[in-house]
N, C-alpha and C positions, 0 to 999 in steps of 0.2 A: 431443547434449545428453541429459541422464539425464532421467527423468520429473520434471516441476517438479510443487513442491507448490502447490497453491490451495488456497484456505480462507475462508470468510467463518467466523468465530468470535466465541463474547460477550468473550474475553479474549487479546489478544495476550503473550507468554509471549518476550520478544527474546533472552533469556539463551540459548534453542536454535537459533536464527537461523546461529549461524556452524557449528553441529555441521552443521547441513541443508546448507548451500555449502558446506562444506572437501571440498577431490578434489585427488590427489596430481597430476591434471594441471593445478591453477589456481593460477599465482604471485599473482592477484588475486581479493577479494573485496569487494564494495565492497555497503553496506546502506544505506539509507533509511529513516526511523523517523520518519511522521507524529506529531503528537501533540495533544494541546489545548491552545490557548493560555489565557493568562488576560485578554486583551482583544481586544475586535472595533472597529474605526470607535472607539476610544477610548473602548470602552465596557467595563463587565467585565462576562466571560462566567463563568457558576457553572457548567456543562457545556454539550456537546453531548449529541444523540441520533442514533442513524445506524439509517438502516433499508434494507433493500436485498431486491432481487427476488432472491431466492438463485440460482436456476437460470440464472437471464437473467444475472448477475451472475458465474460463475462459466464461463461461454461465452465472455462478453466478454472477462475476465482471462485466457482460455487463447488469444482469437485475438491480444491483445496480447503474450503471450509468443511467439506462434508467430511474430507480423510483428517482433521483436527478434530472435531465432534467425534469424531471413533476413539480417538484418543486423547481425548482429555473433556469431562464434563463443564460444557460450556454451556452461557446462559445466555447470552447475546453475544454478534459480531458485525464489527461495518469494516467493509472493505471497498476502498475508494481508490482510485486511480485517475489524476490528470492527464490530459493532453493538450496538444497545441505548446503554444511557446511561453515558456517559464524562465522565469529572471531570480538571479541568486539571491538564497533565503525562500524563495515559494515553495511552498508544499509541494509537494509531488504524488506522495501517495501516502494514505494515511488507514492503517491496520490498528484494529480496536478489539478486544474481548472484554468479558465480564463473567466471574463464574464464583462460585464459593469462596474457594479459596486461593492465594496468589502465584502458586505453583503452577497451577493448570491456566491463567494467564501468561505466565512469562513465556513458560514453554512452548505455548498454541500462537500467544505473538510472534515467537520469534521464525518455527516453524513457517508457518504464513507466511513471513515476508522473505524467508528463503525460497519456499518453494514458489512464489508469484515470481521473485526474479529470473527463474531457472525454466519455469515452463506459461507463463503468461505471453501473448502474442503481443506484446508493448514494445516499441521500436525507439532508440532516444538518441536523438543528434547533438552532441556540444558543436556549441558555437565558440568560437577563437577569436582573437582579431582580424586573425588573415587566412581563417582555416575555418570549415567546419567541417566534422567526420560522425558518420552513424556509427552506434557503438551497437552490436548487437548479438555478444557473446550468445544468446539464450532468445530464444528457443531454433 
């Protein structure tokens, strides 16, 4: 596997996403593109805000790529995560593989963005009208 990219950043940019994974040995690439919804619990959200332990946060995202690459031959991966305050429809965090073939994409994608919600130090506040609450099942 080629060096993955990580990144905690204020602004995800997905239009470069496919240049980052294209390798003339991957018939597949397969992307994941969190983003903000416009309702929670049937409620409408005007943004989130995300804040995150960088360093602690960029540990974790490399042993999750590492425990993927054990299982499943990959050829490239960018794993990116926003912070700061995000309005509905923005990216949020954007999981990318490329590998031979499309199985060990789907898998290793989906993977990843499980385990990054479950154990990454990423913290996310919805914003309300008249409310805002930090949601932060994990970690």
């Amino acid at each position: 596997m080629n060096e993955p990219i990580i990144e905690i950043v204020e602004n995800i940019d997905t239009a470069k996403v496919y240049d980052e994974l294209s390798d003339s040995e991957s018939g597949g690439i397969c992307v994941f593109v969190g983003t903000v919804r416009d309702f929670t619990n049937n409620e409408p959200v005007i943004s989130l805000e995300f804040e995150a332990y960088k360093s602690m946060a960029i540990k974790e995202m490399a042993k999750i790529i590492d425990q993927a690459a054990e299982k499943w031959p990959l050829n490239r991966v960018v794993m990116r995560h926003a912070v700061g305050l995000k309005k509905v429809k923005e990216p949020v965090v954007v999981i990318g593989v490329s590998s031979a073939h499309r199985e060990a994409c789907f898998e290793a994608c989906r993977y990843m963005i499980d385990t990054l919600k479950e154990t990454v130090p990423i913290w996310k506040k919805e914003m309300f009208k008249d409310k805002s609450v930090w949601v932060s099942a994990h970690p």
